[in-house]
N, C-alpha and C positions, 0 to 999 in steps of 0.2 A: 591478629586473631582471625583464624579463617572460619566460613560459615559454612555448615551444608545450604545447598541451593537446592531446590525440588521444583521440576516442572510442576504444569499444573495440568500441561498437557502429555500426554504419552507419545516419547520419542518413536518415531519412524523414519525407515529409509526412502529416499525418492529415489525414482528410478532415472537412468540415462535421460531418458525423452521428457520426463516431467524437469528435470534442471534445465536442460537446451530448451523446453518449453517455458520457462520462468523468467531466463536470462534475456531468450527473444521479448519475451511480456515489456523486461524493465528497459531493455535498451532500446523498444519503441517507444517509449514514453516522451511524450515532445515537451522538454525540460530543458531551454536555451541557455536560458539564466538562473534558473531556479535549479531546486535540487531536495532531492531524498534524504532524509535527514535520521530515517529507521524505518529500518525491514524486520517487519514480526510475523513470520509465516509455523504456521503450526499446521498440525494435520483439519484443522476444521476451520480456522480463520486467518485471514492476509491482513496487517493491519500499515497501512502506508501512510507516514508520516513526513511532513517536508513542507517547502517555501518556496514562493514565487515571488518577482518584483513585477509583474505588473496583473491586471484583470484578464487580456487576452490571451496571455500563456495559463492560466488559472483555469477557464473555460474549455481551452483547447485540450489541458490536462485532462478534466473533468469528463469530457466526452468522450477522448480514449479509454478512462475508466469504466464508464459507465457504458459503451460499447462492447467491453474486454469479455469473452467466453470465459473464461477463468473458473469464474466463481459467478452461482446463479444469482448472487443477490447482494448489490453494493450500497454502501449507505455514506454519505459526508457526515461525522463525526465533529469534526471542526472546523471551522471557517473563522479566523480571527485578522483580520486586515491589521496592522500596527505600523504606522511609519510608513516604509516605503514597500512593508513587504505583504505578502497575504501567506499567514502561516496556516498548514487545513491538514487534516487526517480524514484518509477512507480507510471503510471498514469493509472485508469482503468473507462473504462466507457460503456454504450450500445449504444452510437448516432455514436460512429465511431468520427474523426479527422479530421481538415481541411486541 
């Protein structure tokens, strides 16, 4: 049985230089052994989802984040250490947080 699916955001195009600018974004991400696990990019928020195996690549993640022009305002979401890995979501957006 198939469903309608409905954004919640309204679909827009990016342009040439915002994708080469998104792709340079992910593929400097200093993720050795860990990794992205979902990319949620809409026109108003980037939501990055994913896992590391130790604290230093976690931090080093973190600060490229939090460094990133991107988006004027980043937030950690999740931070959940379990076992050997540290699972975390950032949140980025340009309206700022309530």
């Amino acid at each position: 049985m198939r469903k309608d699916h409905r954004y919640q955001d309204e679909e827009y195009v990016l342009e040439n230089t915002e994708i080469k600018n998104f792709l340079s974004f992910l593929h400097s991400l200093p993720l050795e052994q860990g990794e992205l696990t979902s990319i949620n990019l809409t026109k108003r928020n980037l939501i990055l989802k994913g896992e590391v195996i130790s604290q230093e690549e976690f931090i080093a993640l973190q600060k490229t984040l939090m460094n990133s022009n991107l988006f004027k305002y980043s937030k950690l979401t999740k931070f959940e250490p379990k076992g050997t890995r540290i699972f975390f979501e950032f949140n980025f957006n340009n309206n700022g947080y309530e």
